[in-house]
N, C-alpha and C positions, 0 to 999 in steps of 0.2 A: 566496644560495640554494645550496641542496645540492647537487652533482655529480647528473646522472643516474645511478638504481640501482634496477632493476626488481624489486630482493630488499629494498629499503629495510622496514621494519616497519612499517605504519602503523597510529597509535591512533586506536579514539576513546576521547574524554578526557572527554567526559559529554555527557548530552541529556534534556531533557524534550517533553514533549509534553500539547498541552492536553485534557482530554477530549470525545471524538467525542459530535457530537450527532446525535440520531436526525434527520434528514430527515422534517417534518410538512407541515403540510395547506396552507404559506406559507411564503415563501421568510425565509432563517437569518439570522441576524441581523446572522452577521459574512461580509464575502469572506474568497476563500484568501489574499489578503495582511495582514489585520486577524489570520486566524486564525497565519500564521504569525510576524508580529510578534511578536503574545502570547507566542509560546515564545520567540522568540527571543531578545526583552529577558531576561526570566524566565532563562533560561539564562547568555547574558553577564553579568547582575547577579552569577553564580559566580563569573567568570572572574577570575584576577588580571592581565587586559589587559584594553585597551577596543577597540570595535567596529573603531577605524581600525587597530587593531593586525592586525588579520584582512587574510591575502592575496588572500583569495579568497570568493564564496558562490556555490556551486549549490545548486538548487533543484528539485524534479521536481514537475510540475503537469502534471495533463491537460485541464482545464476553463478555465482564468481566464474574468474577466469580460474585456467588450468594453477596459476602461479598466486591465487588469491585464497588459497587451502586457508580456514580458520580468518575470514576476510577482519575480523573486530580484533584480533590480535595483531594484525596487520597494522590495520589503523590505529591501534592503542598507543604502538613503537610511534607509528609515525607524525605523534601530535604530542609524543614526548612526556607519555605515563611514566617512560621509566620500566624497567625488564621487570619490574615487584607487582605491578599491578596484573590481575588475570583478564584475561578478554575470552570470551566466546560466542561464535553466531550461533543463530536460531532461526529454525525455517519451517512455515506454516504458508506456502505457499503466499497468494495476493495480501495475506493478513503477518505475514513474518515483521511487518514492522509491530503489529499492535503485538503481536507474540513477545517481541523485545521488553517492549513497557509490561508487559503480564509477568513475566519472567524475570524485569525489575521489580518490578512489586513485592513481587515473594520473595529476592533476594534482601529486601532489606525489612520486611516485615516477619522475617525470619532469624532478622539479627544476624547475617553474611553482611552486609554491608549496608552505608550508611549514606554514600554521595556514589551516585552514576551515571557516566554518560552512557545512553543509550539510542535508540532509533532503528532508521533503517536504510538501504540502498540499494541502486541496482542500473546497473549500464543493460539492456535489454537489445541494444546495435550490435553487442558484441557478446550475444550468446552464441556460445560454442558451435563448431560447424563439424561434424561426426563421421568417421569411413562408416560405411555400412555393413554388415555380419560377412558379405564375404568377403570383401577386402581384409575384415580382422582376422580372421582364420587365415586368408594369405601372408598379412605382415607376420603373423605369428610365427608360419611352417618356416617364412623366411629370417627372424631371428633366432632359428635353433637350425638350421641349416650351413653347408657354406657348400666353396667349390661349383661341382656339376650337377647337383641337385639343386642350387642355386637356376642357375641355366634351365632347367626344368620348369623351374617354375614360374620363370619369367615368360615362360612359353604358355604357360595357364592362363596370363594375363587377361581377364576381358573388358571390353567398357563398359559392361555393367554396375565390374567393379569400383567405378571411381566415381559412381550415384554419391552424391553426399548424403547426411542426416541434416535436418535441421533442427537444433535440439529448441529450439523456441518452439515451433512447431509441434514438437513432440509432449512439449512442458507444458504447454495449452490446450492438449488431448489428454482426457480422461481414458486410460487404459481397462477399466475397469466395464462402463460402458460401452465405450470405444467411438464416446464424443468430445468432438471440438469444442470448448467454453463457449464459441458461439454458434454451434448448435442447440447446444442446453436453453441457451437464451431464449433462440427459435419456439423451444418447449414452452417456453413460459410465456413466449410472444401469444402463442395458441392457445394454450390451458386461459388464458386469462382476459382475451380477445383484446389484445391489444393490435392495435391497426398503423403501418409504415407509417402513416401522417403525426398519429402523435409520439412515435422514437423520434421522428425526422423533429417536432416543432420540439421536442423536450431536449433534442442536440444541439439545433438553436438559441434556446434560452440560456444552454448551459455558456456558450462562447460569446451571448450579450453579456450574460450577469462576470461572466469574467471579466470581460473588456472592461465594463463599469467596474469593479473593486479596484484593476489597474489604473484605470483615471483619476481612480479618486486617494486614490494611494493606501487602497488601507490592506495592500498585501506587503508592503515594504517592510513593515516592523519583522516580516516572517522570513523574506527573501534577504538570501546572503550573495550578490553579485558572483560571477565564475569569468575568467578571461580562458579566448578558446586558441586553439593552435596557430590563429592568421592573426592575434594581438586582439582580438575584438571582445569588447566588456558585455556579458550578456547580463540583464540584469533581473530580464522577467523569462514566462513562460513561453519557449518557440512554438507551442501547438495552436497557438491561437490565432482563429481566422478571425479577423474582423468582418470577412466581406460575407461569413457565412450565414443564409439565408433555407429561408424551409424550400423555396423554390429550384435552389443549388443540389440541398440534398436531398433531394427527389429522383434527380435524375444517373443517383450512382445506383451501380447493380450489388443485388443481394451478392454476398462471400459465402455464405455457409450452405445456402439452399436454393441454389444459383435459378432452380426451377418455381418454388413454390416462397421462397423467403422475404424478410423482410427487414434482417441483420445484414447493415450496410458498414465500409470502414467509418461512412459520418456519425453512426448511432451507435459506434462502441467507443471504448477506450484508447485512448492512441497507446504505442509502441513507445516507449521514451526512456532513458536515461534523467535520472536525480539519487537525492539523498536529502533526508531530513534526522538531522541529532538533535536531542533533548538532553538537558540533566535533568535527573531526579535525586531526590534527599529526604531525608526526614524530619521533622522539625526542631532536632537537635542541629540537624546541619545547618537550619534554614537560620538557627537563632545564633551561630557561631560565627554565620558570614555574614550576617544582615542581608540576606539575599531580600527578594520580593515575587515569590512564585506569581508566575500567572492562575495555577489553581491548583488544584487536588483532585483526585481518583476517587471515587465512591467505592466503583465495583466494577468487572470484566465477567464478562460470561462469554462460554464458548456451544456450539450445539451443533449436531450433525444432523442427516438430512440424506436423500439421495441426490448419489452422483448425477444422475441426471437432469436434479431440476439446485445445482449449486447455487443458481444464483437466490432462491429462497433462505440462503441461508441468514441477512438480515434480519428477516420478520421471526424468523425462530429464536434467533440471539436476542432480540430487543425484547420481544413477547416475554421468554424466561428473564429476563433483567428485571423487566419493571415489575415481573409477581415475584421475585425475590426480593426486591426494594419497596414493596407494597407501594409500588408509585401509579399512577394514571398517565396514561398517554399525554393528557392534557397539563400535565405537572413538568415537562419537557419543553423547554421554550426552543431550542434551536437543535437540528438536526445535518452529519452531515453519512450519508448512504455513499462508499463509495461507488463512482460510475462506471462499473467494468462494460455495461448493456445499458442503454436507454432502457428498453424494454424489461430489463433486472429490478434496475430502480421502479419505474410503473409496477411491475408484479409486485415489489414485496411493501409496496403502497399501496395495491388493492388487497394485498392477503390479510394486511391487517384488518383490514375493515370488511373483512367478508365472512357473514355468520359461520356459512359451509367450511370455509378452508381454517378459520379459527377453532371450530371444535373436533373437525376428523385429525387435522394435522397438530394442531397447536394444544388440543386437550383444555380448552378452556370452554367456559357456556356463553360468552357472547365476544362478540367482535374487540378489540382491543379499539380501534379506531382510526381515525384520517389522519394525517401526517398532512398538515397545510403547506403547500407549495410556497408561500412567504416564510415558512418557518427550514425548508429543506435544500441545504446546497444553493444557500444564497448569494455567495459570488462564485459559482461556474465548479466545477468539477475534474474527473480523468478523462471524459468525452472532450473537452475542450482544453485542458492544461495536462494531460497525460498520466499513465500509470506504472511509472514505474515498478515493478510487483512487490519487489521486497523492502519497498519506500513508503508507498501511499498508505500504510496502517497508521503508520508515525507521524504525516504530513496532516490527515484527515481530522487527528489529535489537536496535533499545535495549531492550525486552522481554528478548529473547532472553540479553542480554548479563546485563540483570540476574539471570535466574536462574542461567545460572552462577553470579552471587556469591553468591548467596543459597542456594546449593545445593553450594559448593566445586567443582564440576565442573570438569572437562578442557576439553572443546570443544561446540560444537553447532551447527547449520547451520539457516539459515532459509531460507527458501524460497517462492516465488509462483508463481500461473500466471498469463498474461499473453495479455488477447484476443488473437486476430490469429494464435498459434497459436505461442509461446513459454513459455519458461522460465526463471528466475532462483533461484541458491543463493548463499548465501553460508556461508563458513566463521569462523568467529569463535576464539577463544580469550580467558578473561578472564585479564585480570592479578592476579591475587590476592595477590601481593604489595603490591597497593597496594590492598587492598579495605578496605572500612570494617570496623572492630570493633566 
């Protein structure tokens, strides 16, 4: 193992990921560990080492099932690590995949290890469905009971009692506040006068520019084909409307503030099942396989922020990135914001470039600046291809990475906003030296 060396470069070396499936009317077909297997093999199948050859797997999951305890050990066994290798998830909410790679970084720039597979996952059709506090307190009395007090208590029964929870529901409510992610939205919808017509036209743009990257093929290199339980080869992303238009999503009703709102299902993020794995290595491993990383990691920063206005949490991650990295806005060729809100992404493009909310919030003396709509979330986004939670850190990454190559660029920074009232960026650079011709 390498010496510790907190300046070490670390690659990733490639990643696919399977296409996100929209969340329907019945739970998906695959868990998040069937979905992350899928890529994972698929990806190994590259590798010129096998699974046991790998030091390490993190994993960022926010959901599992009841039977998916420790989901990256799971999938370690089942892509054939070998019982030697350690695995363990990580969970940072919408951001637990970019937590993955952060958490790989340090593992190997800390000299724990040297080649990792990593990523993230999340089946979001089949989050758990919950008795409610009196049903528990009744299953309870009834397994420490038997007999005729049995009998008794079968008599207590009410139908109140068999209200379900719905823990999606619960996991998308800040406790804290005691708001829904898309109420928060709503918050920034206001604070920053953004108006229905441009979430609805920025939802639209997001499911043109995706259409367009699918026609044109340039999300293949990323997408790892999935076959589902009726034989059927899904190869891209089921969230995508083609026929959607800004005059379509006009006429859906606000969800969050059913009286005064402007957070519709078209202007958020879909519900959806996926998985995206990466390897990372260090460039002892990169020179031992003759790999060809797609790029390198600069830097990650994380920032907190109030629960209430979470979806800010971009413009605080990216603001501290670039004055830790002495960089300019404008030194950043391509960006991708993940799309939990239309109106998220608009807010934390107006706070950068807003003298006021730069210097009370952000502690800086002018505006950081515009993030050009040609340069951000240029083939479509989780408004139109979906958000898995504990996936899209990882996706928004290898995405991200890919356009660099396909675009020869310099650098780019990705970026989430994360419930609870955080922020995560990362800084990338591709290796172009080693890109495909």
């Amino acid at each position: 193992m390498p010496n510790k060396n907190t300046k070490e470069t670390v690659y990733i070396v490639a990643g696919t990921r399977t296409p996100q499936l929209k969340a329907g009317a019945k739970r998906g077909d695959f868990s998040a560990s069937d979905l992350a297997v899928s890529a994972a093999r698929e990806l190994l199948l590259g590798m010129p080492f096998s699974a046991e050859q790998l030091h390490e797997v993190i994993i960022g999951c926010v959901m599992p099932e009841a039977q998916e305890a420790n989901i990256a050990r799971q999938v370690a066994l089942r892509v054939g690590c070998g019982e030697k290798v350690t695995a363990w998830t990580v969970q940072r909410n919408c951001a637990s995949g970019l937590q993955a790679i952060d958490s790989s970084i340090n593992a190997i720039r800390s000299g724990r290890s040297e080649l990792i597979l990593t990523g993230g996952t999340e089946a979001m059709s089949r989050a758990p469905v919950l008795w409610n506090e009196k049903m528990i307190n009744w299953l309870a009395q009834w397994m420490h009971s038997s007999g005729s007090h049995r009998l008794e208590l079968i008599a207590q029964l009410r139908p109140i009692f068999f209200k379900p929870v719905f823990a999606l529901l619960k996991g998308l409510t800040d406790p804290i506040v005691n708001l829904s992610m898309g109420q928060t939205a709503e918050n920034l919808a206001h604070h920053f006068d953004i108006h229905r017509e441009e979430m609805d036209d920025y939802a639209f743009h997001s499911h043109a520019r995706l259409a367009k990257a699918i026609d044109e093929g340039v999300m293949d290199d990323e997408l790892s084909p999935i076959v589902n339980s009726k034989g059927e080869v899904i190869k891209y992303d089921t969230g995508l409307r083609r026929d959607c238009s800004p005059n379509k999503l006009s006429k859906l009703k606000a969800v969050f503030d059913r009286k005064y709102g402007s957070i519709t299902a078209g202007n958020s993020a879909q519900v959806s099942d996926g998985a995206c794995m990466l390897i990372m290595a260090n460039r002892k491993m990169v020179d031992k396989y003759h790999l060809q990383p797609l790029g390198k990691i600069i830097d990650c920063q994380w920032q907190a922020l109030s629960p209430a206005e979470m979806g800010l949490g971009p413009a605080h991650a990216i603001s501290s990135l670039l004055k830790k990295r002495h960089l300019k806005l404008d030194q950043i060729d391509y960006w991708e914001i993940n799309e939990a809100f239309a109106a998220q992404v608009i807010a934390c493009v107006r706070a950068l470039n807003d003298k006021d909310y730069c210097r009370q919030k952000l502690n800086l003396r002018s505006p950081v600046g515009e993030i050009s709509e040609q340069q951000l979330n240029i083939d479509g986004g989780s408004i139109s291809l979906g958000h898995p939670v504990g996936a899209s850190g990882a996706r928004i990454v290898l995405h991200l990475l890919n356009i660099l190559q396909r675009k020869q660029a310099r650098r780019g920074i990705a970026s989430l906003c994360i419930g609870g009232g955080q922020g995560g960026a990362i800084l990338l650079e591709p290796e172009l030296s080693w890109s495909k011709t």
